[in-house]
C-alpha positions as CSV (number, residue, x, y, z in Angstrom):
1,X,-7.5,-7.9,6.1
2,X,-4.4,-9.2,4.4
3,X,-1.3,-7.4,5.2
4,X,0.3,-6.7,1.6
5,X,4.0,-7.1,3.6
6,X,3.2,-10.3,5.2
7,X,2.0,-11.7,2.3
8,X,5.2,-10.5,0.2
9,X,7.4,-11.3,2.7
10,X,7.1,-14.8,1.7
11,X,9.1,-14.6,-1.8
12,X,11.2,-11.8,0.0
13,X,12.4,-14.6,2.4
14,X,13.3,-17.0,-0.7
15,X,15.2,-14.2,-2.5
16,X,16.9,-12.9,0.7
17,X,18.1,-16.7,1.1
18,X,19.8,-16.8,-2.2
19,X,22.5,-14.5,-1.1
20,X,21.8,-11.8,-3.1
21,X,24.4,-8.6,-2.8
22,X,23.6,-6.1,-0.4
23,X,24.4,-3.4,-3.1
24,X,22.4,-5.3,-5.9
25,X,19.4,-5.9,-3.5
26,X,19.5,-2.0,-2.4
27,X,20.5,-0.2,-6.2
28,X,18.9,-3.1,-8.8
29,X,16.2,-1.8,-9.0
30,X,17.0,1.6,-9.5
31,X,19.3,0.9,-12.0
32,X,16.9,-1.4,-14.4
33,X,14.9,1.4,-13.7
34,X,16.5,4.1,-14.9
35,X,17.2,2.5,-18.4
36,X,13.2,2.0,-19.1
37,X,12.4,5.3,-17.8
38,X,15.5,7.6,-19.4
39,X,15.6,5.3,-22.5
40,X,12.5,3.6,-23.4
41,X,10.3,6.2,-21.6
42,X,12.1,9.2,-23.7
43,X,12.5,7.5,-27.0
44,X,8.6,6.3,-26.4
45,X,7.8,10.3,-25.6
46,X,9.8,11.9,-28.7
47,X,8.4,9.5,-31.3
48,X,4.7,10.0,-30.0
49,X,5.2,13.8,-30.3
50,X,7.0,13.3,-33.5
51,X,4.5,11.2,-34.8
52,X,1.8,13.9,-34.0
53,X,3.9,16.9,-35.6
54,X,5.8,16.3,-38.1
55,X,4.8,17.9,-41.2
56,X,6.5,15.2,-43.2
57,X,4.0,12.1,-43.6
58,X,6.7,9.2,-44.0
59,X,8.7,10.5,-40.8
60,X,5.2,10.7,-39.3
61,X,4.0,7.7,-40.0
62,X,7.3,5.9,-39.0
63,X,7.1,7.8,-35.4
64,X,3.7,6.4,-34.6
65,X,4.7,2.9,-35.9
66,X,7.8,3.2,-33.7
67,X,6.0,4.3,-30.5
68,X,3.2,2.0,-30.9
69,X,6.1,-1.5,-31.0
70,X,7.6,0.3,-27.7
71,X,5.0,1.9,-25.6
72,X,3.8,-1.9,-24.8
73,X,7.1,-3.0,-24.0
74,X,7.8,0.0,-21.9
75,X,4.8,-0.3,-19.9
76,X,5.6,-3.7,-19.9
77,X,8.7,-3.2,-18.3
78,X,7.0,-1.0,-15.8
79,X,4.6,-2.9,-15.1
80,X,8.1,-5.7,-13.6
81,X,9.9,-3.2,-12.5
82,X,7.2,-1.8,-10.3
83,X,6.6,-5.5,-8.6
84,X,10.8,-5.4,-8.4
85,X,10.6,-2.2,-6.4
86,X,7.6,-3.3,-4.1
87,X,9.5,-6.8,-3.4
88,X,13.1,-4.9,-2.7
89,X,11.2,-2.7,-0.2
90,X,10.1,-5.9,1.3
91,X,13.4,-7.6,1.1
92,X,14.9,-4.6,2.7
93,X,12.4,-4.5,5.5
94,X,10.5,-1.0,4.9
95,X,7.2,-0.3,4.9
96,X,5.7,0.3,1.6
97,X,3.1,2.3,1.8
98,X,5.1,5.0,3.8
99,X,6.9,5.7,0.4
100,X,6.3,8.6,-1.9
101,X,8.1,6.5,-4.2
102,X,6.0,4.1,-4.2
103,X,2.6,6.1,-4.8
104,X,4.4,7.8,-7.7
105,X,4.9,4.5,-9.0
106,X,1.3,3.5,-8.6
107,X,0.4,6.7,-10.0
108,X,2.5,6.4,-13.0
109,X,1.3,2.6,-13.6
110,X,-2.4,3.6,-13.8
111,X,-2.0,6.8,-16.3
112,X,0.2,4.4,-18.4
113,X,-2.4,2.1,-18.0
114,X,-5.0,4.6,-19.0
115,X,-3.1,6.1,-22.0
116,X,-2.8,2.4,-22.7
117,X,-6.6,1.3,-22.9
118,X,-7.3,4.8,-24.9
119,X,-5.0,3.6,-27.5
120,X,-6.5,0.0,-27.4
121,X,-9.5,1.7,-27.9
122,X,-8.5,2.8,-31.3
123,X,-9.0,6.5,-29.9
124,X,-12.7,5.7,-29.3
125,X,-12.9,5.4,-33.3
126,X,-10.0,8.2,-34.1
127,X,-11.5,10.6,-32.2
128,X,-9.0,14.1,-32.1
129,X,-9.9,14.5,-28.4
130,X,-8.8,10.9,-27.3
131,X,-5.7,11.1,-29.3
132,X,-4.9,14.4,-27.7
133,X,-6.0,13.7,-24.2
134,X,-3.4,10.5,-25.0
135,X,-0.7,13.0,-25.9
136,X,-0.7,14.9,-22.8
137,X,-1.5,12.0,-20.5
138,X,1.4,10.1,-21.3
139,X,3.4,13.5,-21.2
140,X,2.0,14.2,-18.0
141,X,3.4,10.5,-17.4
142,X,6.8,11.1,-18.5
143,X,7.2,14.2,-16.4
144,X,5.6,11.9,-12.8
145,X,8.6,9.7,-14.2
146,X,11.3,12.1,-13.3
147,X,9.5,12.8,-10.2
148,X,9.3,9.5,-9.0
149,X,13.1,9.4,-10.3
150,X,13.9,12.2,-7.9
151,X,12.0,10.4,-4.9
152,X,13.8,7.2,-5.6
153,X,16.7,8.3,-5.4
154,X,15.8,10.3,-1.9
155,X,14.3,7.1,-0.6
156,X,17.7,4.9,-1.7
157,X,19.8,7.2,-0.4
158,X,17.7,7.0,2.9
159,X,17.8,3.5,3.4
C-alpha cells in the first residue's frame, strides 16, 4: 500500500528547499483559509438563504445568481486550500491522518461536493426536496466550517 506521507513528501521536500518562512509555512494556510471560509463561505451562505426567502422576487433572484457565480469559486478554493493544508502537515513533519483537522476538512470537501453535484443536477429537475436538502446541507457545511476552524486553530497552536 502506498503511504500518502511518503508519497507527499516528495513536493514537501522541494517547497521546504525553497526557504520558505517558518511562520508562513506554519500560519499560510490558516490564514488563506480563513478568508474563504469567513468571507466567501458566509457571503455564499447569506445569499443562498436570501435567495430562498426573500419575499421580494428581484432581491431573490439576484441572491441565487450571486451564490450560484461564488459557491464554484468557494469550493474551488477549498478544494486548494485543502491540498495546501495536507502538504503543510507534510512539510511540517506530522502525521496526517492523526488530525481532527484534517477529517473535518475531508468531511467538509465531500458535503460541498455533494451540495455541489445536487445543484449540477438542476435539483433533479427543480425538485423542492433537493433544493431544500441543498439548503441545509451546505448549512450543515458552513457550521463543520467553524468547527474545523476551531480544530485548526488547536492543532496550529499545537505544533
Amino acid at each position: 500500500m502506498v503511504n500518502l506521507t511518503e508519497v507527499l513528501e516528495l513536493i514537501a521536500a522541494w517547497f521546504r528547499s525553497l526557504g520558505i518562512p517558518e511562520p508562513i509555512m506554519h500560519w499560510g494556510h490558516p490564514a488563506m483559509m480563513g478568508i474563504v471560509i469567513f468571507a466567501m463561505g458566509s457571503f455564499v451562505g447569506f445569499t443562498g438563504w436570501r435567495g430562498r426567502l426573500a419575499e421580494d422576487k428581484e432581491v431573490a433572484m439576484k441572491s441565487r445568481t450571486d451564490h450560484r457565480k461564488l459557491a464554484p469559486w468557494m469550493f474551488l478554493f477549498m478544494a486548494l486550500g485543502y491540498t495546501g493544508g495536507v502538504l503543510s502537515l507534510v512539510m511540517q513533519r506530522q502525521p496526517i491522518f492523526e488530525s481532527s483537522h484534517f477529517w473535518t476538512g475531508s468531511i467538509l470537501l465531500l458535503l460541498l461536493g455533494i451540495n455541489g453535484a445536487i445543484s449540477l443536477s438542476k435539483f433533479g429537475g427543480n425538485k423542492p426536496g433537493l433544493r431544500a436538502l441543498h439548503a441545509y446541507l451546505g448549512s450543515t457545511a458552513l457550521c463543520l466550517m467553524l468547527v474545523h476552524v476551531v480544530l485548526g486553530l488547536k492543532l496550529g497552536m499545537s505544533l
